[in-house]
C-alpha positions as CSV (number, residue, x, y, z in Angstrom):
1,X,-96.3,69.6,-53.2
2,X,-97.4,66.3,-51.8
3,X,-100.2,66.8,-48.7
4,X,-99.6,63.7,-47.5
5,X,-97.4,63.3,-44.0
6,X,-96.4,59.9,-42.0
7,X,-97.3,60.1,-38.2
8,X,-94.8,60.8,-36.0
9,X,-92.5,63.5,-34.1
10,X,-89.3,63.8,-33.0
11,X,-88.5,63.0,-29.7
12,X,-85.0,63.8,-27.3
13,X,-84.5,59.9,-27.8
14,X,-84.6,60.2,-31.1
15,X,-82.3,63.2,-31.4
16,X,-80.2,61.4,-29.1
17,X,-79.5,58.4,-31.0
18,X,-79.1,60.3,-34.3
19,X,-76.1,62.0,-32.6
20,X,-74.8,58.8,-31.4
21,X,-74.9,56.8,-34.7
22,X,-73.5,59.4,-36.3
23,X,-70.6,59.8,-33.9
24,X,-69.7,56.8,-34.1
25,X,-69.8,56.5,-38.2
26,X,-67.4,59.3,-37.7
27,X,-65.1,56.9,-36.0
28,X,-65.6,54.3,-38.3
29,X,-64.6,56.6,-40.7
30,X,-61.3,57.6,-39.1
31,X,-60.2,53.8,-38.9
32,X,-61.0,53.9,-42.9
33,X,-63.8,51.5,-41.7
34,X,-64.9,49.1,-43.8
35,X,-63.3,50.2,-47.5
36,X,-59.7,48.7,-46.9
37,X,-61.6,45.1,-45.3
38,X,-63.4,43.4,-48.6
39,X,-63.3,40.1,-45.6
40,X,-65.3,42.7,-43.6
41,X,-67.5,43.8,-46.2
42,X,-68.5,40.7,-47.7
43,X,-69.2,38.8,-44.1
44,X,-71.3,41.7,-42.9
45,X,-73.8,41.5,-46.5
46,X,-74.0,37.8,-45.5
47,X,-74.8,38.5,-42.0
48,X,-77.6,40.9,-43.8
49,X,-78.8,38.2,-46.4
50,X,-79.0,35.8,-43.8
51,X,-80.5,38.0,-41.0
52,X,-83.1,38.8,-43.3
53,X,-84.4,35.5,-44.7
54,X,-84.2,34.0,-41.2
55,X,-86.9,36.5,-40.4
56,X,-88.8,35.4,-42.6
57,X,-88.7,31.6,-41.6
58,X,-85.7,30.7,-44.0
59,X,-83.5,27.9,-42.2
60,X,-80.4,27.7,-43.8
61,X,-77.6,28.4,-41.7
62,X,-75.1,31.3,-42.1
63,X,-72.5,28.9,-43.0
64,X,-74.9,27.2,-45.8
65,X,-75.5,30.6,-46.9
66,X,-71.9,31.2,-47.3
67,X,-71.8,28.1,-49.4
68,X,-74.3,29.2,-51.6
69,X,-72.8,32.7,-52.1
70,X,-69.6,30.2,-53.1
71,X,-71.6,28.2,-55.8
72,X,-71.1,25.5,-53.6
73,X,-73.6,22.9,-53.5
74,X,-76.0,23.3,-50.3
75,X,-78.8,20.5,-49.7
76,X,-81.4,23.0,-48.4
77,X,-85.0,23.3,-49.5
78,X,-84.7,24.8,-53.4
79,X,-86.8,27.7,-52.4
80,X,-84.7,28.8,-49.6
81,X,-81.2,28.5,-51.3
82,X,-83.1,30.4,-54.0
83,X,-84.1,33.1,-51.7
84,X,-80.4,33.4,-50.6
85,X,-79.3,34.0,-54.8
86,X,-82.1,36.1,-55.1
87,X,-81.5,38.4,-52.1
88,X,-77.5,38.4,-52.8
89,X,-78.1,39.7,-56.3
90,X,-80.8,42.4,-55.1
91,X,-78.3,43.6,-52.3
92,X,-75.9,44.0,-55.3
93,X,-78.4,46.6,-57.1
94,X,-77.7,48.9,-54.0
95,X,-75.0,51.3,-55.9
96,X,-77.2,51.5,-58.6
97,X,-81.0,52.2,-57.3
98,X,-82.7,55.7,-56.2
99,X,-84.7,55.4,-52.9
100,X,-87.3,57.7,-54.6
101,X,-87.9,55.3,-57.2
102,X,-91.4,53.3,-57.8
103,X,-89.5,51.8,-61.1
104,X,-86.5,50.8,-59.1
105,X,-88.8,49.4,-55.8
106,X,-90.5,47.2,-58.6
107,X,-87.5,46.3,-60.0
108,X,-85.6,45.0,-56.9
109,X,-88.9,43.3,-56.0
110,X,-88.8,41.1,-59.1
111,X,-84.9,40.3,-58.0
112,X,-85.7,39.7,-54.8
113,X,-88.8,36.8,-55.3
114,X,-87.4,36.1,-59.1
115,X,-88.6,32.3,-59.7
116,X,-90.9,32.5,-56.4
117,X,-93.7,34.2,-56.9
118,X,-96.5,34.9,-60.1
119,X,-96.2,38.6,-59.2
120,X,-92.8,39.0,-58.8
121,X,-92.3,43.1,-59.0
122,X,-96.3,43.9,-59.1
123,X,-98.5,45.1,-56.2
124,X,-100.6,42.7,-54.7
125,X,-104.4,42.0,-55.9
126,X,-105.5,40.7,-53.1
127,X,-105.9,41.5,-49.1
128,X,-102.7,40.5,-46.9
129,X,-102.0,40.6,-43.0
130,X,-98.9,40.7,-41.1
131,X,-98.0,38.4,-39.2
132,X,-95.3,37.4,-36.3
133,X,-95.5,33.5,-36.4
134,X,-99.5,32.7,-35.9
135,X,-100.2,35.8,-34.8
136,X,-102.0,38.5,-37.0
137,X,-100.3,41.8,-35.8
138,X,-102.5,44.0,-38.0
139,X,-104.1,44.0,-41.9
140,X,-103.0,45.9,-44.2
141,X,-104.5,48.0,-46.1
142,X,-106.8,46.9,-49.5
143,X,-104.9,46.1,-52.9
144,X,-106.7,48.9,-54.3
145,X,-105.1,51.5,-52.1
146,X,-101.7,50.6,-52.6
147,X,-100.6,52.2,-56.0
148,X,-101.8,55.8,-54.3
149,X,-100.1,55.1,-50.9
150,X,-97.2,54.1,-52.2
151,X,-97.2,57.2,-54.6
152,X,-97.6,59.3,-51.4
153,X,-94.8,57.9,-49.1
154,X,-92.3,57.9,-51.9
155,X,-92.9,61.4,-53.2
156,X,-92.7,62.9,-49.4
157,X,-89.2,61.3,-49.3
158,X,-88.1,62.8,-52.1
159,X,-89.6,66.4,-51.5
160,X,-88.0,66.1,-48.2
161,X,-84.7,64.4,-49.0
162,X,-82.8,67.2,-47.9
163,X,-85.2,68.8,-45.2
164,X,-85.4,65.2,-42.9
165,X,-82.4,62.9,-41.1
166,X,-82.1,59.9,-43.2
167,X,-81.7,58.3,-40.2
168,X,-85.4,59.3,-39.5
169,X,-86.6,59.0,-42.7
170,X,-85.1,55.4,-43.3
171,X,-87.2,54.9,-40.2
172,X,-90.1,56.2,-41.1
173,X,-90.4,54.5,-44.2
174,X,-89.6,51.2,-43.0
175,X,-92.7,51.3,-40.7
176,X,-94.8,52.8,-43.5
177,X,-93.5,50.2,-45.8
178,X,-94.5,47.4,-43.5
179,X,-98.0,49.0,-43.0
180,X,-98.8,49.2,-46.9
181,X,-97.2,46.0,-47.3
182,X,-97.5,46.4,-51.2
183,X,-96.3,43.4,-52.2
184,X,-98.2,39.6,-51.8
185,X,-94.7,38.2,-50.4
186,X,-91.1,39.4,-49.8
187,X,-92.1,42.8,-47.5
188,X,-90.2,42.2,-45.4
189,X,-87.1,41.7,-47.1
190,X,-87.9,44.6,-49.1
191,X,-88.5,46.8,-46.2
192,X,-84.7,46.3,-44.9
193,X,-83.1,46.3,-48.1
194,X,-84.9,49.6,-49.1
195,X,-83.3,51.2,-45.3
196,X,-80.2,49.9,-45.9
197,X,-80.3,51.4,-49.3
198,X,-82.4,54.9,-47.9
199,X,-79.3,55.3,-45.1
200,X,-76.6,54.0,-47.4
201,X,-76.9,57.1,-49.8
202,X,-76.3,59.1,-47.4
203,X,-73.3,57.1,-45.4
204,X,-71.5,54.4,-48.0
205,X,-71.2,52.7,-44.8
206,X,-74.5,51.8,-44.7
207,X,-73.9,49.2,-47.6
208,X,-72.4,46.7,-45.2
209,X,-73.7,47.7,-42.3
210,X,-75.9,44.1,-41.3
211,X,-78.8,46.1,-39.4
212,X,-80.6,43.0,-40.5
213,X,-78.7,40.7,-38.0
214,X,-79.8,43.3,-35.0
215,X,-83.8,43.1,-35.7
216,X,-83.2,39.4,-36.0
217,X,-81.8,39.1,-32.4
218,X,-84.6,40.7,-31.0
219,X,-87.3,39.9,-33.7
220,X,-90.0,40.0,-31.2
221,X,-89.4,43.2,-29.7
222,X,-89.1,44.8,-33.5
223,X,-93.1,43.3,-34.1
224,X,-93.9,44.9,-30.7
225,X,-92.5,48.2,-31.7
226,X,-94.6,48.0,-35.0
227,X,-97.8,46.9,-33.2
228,X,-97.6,49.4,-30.4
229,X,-96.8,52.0,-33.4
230,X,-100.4,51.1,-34.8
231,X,-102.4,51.0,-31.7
232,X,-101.1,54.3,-30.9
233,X,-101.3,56.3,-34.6
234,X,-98.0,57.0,-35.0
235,X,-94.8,55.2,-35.3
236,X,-92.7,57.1,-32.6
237,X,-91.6,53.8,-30.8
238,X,-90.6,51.8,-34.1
239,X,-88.4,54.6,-34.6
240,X,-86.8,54.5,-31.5
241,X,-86.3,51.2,-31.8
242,X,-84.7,51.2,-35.1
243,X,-82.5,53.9,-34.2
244,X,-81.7,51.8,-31.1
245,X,-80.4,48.7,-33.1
246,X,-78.7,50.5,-35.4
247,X,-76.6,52.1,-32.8
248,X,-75.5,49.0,-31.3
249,X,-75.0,47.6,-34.7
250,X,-72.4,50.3,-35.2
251,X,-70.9,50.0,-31.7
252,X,-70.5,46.3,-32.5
253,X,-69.0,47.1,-35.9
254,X,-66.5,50.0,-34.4
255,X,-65.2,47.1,-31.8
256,X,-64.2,44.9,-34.8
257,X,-62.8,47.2,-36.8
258,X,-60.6,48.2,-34.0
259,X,-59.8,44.7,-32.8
260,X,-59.0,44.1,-36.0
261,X,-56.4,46.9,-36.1
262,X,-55.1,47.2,-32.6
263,X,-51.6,46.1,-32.1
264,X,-51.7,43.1,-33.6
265,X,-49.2,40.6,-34.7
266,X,-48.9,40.5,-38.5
267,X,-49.4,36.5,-37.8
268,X,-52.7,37.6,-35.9
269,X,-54.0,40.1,-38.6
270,X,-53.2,37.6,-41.1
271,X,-55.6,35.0,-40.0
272,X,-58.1,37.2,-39.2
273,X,-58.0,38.3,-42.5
274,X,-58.8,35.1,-43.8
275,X,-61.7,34.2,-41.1
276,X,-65.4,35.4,-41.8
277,X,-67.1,36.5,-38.2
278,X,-69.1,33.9,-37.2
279,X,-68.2,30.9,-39.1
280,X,-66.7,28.0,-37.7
281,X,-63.7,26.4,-39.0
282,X,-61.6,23.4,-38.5
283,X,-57.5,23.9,-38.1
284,X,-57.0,22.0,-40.9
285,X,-59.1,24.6,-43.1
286,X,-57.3,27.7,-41.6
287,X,-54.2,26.3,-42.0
288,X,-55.0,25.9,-45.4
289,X,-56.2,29.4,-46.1
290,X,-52.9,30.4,-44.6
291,X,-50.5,28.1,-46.6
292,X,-49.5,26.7,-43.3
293,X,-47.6,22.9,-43.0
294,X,-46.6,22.9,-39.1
295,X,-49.5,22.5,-36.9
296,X,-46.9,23.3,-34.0
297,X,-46.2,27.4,-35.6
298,X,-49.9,27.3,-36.6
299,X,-50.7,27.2,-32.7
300,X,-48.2,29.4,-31.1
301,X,-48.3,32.2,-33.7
302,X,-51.8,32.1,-34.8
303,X,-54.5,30.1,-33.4
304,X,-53.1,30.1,-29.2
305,X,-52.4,34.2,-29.1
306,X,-56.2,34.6,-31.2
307,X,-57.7,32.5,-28.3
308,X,-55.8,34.6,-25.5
309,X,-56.9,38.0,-26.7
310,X,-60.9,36.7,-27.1
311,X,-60.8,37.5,-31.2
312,X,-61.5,33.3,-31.5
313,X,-63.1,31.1,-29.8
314,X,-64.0,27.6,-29.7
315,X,-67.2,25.8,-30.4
316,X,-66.7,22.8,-27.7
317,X,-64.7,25.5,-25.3
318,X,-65.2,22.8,-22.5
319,X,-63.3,19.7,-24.7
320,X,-60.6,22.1,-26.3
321,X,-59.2,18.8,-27.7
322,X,-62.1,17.4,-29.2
323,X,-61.6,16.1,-32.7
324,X,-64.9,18.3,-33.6
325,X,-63.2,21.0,-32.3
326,X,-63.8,24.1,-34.7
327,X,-63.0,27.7,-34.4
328,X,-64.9,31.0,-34.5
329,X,-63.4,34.6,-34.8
330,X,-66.0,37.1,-32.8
């Protein structure tokens, strides 16, 4: 029996959200969520992948990262589009993978910066900081450490599996994860795909849930939570906030899942169906996806009732005739 035990207790905000998210995974559930939407599914893991590597300076857009996901040809900086392969094809190793694995951790790690870095799936050799732009938000502890902390925090998880919320514990481990930064590059990204792995064994869900996208919206607030974590010796507030974005993350996914749903015309759900959230497209290449001639039907069944009910909007809203017009389902 491991000795070792992360810093922190639970708190009424923390029971709180755990009762919330898992509330509303129950609804999720009910609508059959996200296992009859593969549209669904797949925009949400690029809303993760892109989420992610945006974090971590990577300035492709969602769109290019679409295109590379398509074996499309993106001109981007080499290093980023292969970031984007890389992370696609670790995401893909989620079904397969045991949180409680070192051999696995390793193994996603040499996915995940394959072709980027020397020690791709090693521990580090050398000192490292973390860092939010410029600014050094703490070190992290020596290379020589890491094998033996690492060893700790992943035999508490699995001795307490079953005795701790994975909810909490994906939390917990995410800020431990960040502290030991094991790894000379790619933390980051394996910090969120390891939760996203932690919560999705417990919840399927979780899989395509982009919790990414929500710490990447307020990026600056998820580095507070962690510094203010360290100063005070436990990490109480990072898991509040964590718990936090996730919840909203769900609340956001429950609404399109529903709008998706809700008495709609079959004309409505059928281009929906073919739209990724947050892409912009052109008529023309809806119209296309649809197998649709007549711009005249394509507007009064489609693309005009989509508008009315807020489930598209435009990119020029004030120039709605615009020839650079495109459209975005939200």
């Amino acid at each position: 029996m491991s000795e070792y035990k992360p810093p922190y207790y639970l708190t009424e905000n923390m029971l709180s959200f755990v009762a919330s998210i898992s509330e509303k995974l129950g609804k999720l559930n009910v609508y059959n969520g996200l296992e009859s939407k593969p549209h669904l599914r797949r925009n949400n893991r690029i809303k993760s992948i892109h989420s992610s590597l945006k974090i971590e300076a990577n300035s492709l857009s969602i769109g290019e990262v679409k295109d590379v996901l398509d074996g499309k040809i993106v001109l981007g900086p080499e290093r980023e589009v292969q970031e984007v392969k890389n992370a696609y094809d670790a995401y893909d190793l989620i079904s397969e993978i045991s949180p409680y694995s070192i051999d696995d951790l390793k193994k996603v790690h040499g996915v995940i910066t394959r072709n980027l870095e020397l020690q791709a799936g090693e521990f580090r050799s050398s000192g490292v900081g973390v860092f939010n732009g410029d600014s050094c938000i703490f070190m992290a502890p020596p290379f020589k450490q890491v094998p033996n902390l690492i060893s700790d925090l992943f035999l508490w998880m699995d001795e307490n599996k079953f005795k701790i919320h994975p909810l909490i514990m994906g939390a917990v481990f995410h800020y431990e994860f960040v502290f030991i930064h094991p790894f000379t590059d790619g933390n980051g990204r394996m910090t969120r795909l390891w939760h996203t792995l932690i919560l999705s064994k417990w919840n399927q869900l979780f899989e395509f849930v982009p919790i990414e996208s929500q710490i990447e919206k307020f990026q600056s607030g998820y580095y507070k939570a962690i510094s203010d974590s360290h100063s005070n010796g436990n990490s109480n507030i990072f898991i509040e906030f964590i718990l936090e974005q996730i919840d909203f993350v769900l609340e956001l996914l429950s609404n399109q899942v529903q709008r998706v749903d809700y008495n709609l015309s079959e004309y409505l759900k059928k281009m929906l169906d073919v739209m990724e959230f947050g892409i912009p497209y052109s008529t023309t290449s809806i119209m296309e996806m649809l197998g649709l001639k007549s711009r005249e039907t394509f507007r009064k069944n489609y693309l005009n009732p989509a508008i009315k009910l807020g489930l598209v909007v435009r990119t020029i809203p004030n120039k709605p005739n615009s020839k650079n017009q495109m459209y975005v389902k939200i």
